[in-house]
VOTIKE-771255 format. One record per residue (C-alpha): residue in three letters; y, z, x. Coordinates in steps of 0.02 Angstrom, whole numbers, plus 50000, padded with zeros to 5 digits. Each point is the difference from the previous one (the first is absolute). Layout:
<sites>
AlaYZX/...
</sites>
This chain:
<sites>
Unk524235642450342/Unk500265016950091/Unk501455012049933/Unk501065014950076/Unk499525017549923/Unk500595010550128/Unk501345003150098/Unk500515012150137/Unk501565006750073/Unk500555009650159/Unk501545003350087/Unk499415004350194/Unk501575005750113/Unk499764993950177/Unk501015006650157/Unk500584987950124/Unk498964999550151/Unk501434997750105/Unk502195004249969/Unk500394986149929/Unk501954996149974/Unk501294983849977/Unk501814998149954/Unk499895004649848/Unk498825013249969/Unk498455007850066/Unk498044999649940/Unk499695015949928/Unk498354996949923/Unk498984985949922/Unk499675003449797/Unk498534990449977/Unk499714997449820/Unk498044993849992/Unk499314992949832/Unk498014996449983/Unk499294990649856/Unk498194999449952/Unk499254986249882/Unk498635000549863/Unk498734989950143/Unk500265014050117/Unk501194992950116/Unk501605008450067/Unk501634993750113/Unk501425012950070/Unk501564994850002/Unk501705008750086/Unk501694999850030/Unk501455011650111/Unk501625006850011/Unk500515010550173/Unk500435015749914/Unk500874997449805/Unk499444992049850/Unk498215000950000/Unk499945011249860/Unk501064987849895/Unk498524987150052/Unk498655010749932/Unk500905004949842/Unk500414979549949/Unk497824998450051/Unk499465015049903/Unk501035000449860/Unk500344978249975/Unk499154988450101/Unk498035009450031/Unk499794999849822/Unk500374981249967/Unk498664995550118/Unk498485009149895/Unk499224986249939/Unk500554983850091/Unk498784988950075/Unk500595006050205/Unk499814980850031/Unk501384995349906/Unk501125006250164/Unk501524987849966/Unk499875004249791/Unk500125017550044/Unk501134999250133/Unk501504989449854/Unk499635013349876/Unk500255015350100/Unk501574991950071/Unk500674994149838/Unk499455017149919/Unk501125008250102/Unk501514988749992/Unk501135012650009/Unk499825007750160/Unk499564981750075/Unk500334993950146/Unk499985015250087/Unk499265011150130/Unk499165014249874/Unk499324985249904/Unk499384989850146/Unk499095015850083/Unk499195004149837/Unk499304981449969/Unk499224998550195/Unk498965013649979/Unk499164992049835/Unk500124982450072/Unk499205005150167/Unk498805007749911/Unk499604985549899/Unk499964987650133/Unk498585016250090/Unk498674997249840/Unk500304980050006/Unk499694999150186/Unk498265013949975/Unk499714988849849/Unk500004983250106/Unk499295010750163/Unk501454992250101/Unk501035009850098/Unk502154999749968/Unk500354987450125/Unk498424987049929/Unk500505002449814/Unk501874996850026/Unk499894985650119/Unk499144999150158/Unk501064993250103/Unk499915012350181/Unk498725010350091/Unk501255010650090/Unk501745005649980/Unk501115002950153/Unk500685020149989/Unk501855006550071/Unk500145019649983/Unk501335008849920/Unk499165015250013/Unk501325005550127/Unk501934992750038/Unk500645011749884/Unk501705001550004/Unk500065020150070/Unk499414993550147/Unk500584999050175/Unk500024982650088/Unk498785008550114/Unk498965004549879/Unk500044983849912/Unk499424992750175/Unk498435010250024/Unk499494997549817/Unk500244978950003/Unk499145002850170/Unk498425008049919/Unk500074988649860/Unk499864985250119/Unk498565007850104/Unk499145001449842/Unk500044982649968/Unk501544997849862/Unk500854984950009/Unk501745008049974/Unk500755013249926/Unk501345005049868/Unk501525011350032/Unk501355007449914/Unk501864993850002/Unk501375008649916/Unk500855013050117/Unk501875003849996/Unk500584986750115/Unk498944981950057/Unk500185007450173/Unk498765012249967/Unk498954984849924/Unk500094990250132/Unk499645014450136/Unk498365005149914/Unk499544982749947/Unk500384993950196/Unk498845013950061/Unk498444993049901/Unk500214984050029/Unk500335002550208/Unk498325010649987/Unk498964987649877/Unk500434981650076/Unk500544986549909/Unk498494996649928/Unk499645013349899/Unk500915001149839/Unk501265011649935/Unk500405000049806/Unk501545012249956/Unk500275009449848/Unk501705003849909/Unk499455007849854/Unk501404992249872/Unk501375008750074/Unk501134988850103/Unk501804991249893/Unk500014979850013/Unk501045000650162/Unk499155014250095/Unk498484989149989/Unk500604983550056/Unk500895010450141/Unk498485007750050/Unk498894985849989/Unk500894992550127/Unk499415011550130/Unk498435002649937/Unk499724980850023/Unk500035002550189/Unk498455010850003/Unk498824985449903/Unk499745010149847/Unk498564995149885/Unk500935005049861/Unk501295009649904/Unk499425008349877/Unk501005008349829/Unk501694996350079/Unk500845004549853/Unk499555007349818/Unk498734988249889/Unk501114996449861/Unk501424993150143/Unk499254981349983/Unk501414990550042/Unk500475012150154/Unk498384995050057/Unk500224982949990/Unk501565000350074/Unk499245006750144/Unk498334991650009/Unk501304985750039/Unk500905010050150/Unk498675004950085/Unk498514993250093/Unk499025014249979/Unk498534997849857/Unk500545011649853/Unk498845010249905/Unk499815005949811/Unk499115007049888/Unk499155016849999/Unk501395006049878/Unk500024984049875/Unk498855001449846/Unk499994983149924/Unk499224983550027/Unk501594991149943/Unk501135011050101/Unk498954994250144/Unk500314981749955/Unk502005001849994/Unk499805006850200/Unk498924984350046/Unk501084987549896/Unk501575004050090/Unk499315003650158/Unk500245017150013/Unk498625004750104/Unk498864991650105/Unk498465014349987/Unk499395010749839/Unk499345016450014/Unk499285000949809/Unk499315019349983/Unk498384998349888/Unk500575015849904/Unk501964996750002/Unk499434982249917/Unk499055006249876/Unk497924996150073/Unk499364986250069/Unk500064990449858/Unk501654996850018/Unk500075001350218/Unk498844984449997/Unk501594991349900/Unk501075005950116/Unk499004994550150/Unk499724982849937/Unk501724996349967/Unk500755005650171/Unk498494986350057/Unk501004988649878/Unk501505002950105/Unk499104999250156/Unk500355017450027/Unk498725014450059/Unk499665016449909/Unk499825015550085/Unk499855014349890/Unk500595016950009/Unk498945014750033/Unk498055003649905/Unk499254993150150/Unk498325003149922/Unk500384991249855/Unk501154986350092/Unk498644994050129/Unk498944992049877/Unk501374989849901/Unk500764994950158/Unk498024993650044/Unk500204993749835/Unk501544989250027/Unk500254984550140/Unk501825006550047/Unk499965018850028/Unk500015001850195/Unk500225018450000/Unk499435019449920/Unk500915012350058/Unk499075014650065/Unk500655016149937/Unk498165012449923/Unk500395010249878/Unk498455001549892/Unk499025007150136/Unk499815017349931/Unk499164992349815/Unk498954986650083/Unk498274998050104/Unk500494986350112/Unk501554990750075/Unk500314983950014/Unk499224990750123/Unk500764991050145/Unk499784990250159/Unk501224994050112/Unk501425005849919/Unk499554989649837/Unk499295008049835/Unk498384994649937/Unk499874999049824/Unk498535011149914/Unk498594989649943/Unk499455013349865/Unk500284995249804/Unk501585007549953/Unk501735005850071/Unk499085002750168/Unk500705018749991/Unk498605011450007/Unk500765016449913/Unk499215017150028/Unk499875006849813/Unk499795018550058/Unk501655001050101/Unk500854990249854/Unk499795012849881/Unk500195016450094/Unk501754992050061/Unk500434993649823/Unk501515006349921/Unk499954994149828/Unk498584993849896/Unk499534991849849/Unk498624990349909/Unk500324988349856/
</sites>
């Protein structure tokens, strides 16, 4: 059986290609911690993970210095084995966002040699279940932006062939919502979606107020209303409001997951594949929103999304917002405003080696 004997770390710093800012903060830049392994038959799988601008040298310090070393060794097809031991090894900072952004880039990297080792691609090895993914952008609606500007960008986005777009909610009074919110929709037609954004940072009560006037606009859905850990103020207003409610880019547990779709919480999840912990455990999460009859549509990675939404029967959406551009060969592909899985062995993420390590940061081999 084949065995890990080498494994690789960089920390590549990536700007924004566009402002990008919600209620809560803005995206500085993405940390992208990236992890290779190599195996004793020759084979080799990258793995990654993000932040937007803190923490990703806590990542690389919990891979280089605890969890790298563990994997020399292992048999790299022993992905769930691995994935329990890391996680129980480091009990003590579990569950948790350093934790969960250090085990994606090992699991992703995993599930890269399995998929080269099988010569499937990502969205084969993990299911199978689409050929194309519909896309929204989010690569604009920021929420700096004027309701003008906000117009001509959705505009774009439609001529390009999206089938809706997200924007930003969150400004000092749901007036200001509404205005920009009425703009886009007045220039898009009712049949082109608009998902909003909240970013965590509205109380109970200013959500359920402003839901109500959101609902007149046919929102798609309402994302982060309130913080993560707020489960019961988010079932209290998945049950005011008519609008779809969306979670999940800021939980980091399976189970955690389960307690939102048990009590009806939320009616979409947006599981991150690097806030979860890989796709190991974003498969779990996937299948048990299809438990609930609920659909998953994760947050983010669009490069590493598309093919585990492929992979899955109820992901409906990726949303569109590049960021790798600058350490890869090639984008994703698209047609008609839907994604189109790679059909390469691997992650489907074609990564330019050269521009990787003249951008790299921080190093290290184990």
């Amino acid at each position: 059986m084949p065995r890990i004997v080498k494994v690789e770390l960089w920390q590549v710093n990536l700007a924004p290609p566009v402002p990008r800012s919600d209620a809560i903060q803005s995206f500085v830049v993405q940390e992208t911690p990236m992890l290779r392994i190599s195996c004793d038959d020759g084979l080799q799988g990258t793995g990654y993970s993000y932040t937007i601008g803190t923490g990703g040298s806590s990542v690389m310090a919990l891979l280089e210095h605890h969890l790298a070393p563990k994997l020399i060794g292992r048999d790299p097809d022993d992905i769930e084995a691995i994935w329990k031991d890391l996680f129980f090894y480091t009990h003590a900072t579990a569950v948790g966002a350093i934790t969960a952004l250090a085990l994606a880039a090992i699991d992703t990297a995993l599930w890269d040699v399995r998929c080269k080792r099988t010569q499937l691609p990502l969205h084969k090895a993990a299911g199978g279940a689409q050929e194309r993914v519909a896309m929204y952008s989010t690569e604009g609606g920021w929420l700096h932006l004027s309701p003008e500007q906000l117009v001509r960008q959705s505009l774009e986005a439609k001529a390009q062939g999206f089938k809706g777009v997200k924007i930003k909610v969150g400004r000092p009074h749901v007036s200001e919502d509404m205005a920009r919110l009425s703009a886009v929709r007045a220039a898009v037609g009712d049949a082109f979606e608009i998902m909003i954004d909240a970013n965590q940072c509205f109380t109970v009560g200013e959500a359920i107020r402003r839901a109500r006037h959101y609902e007149r606009l046919d929102i798609a859905w309402f994302e982060e209303p309130l913080p993560a850990e707020d489960l019961a103020g988010h079932q209290r207003l998945a049950q005011s409001t008519s609008l779809p409610i969306a979670v999940g880019e800021s939980i980091y547990s399976l189970q955690h997951f389960r307690e939102y779709l048990q009590r009806g919480a939320c009616s979409i999840v947006q599981a991150d594949v690097a806030r979860i912990g890989g796709i190991t455990p974003w498969l779990k999460v996937a299948h048990l929103a299809e438990s609930f009859n609920v659909p998953i549509c994760p947050h983010f990675l669009m490069e590493l999304h598309l093919g585990l939404c492929a992979a899955v029967p109820n992901a409906p959406w990726v949303e569109y917002i590049p960021q790798l551009d600058s350490i890869t060969t090639s984008g994703m592909a698209s047609d008609g405003g839907f994604a189109i899985p790679s059909d390469a062995p691997g992650l489907g993420i074609a990564w330019d080696w050269a521009a990787i390590e003249s951008l790299a940061l921080r190093s290290a081999v184990i």
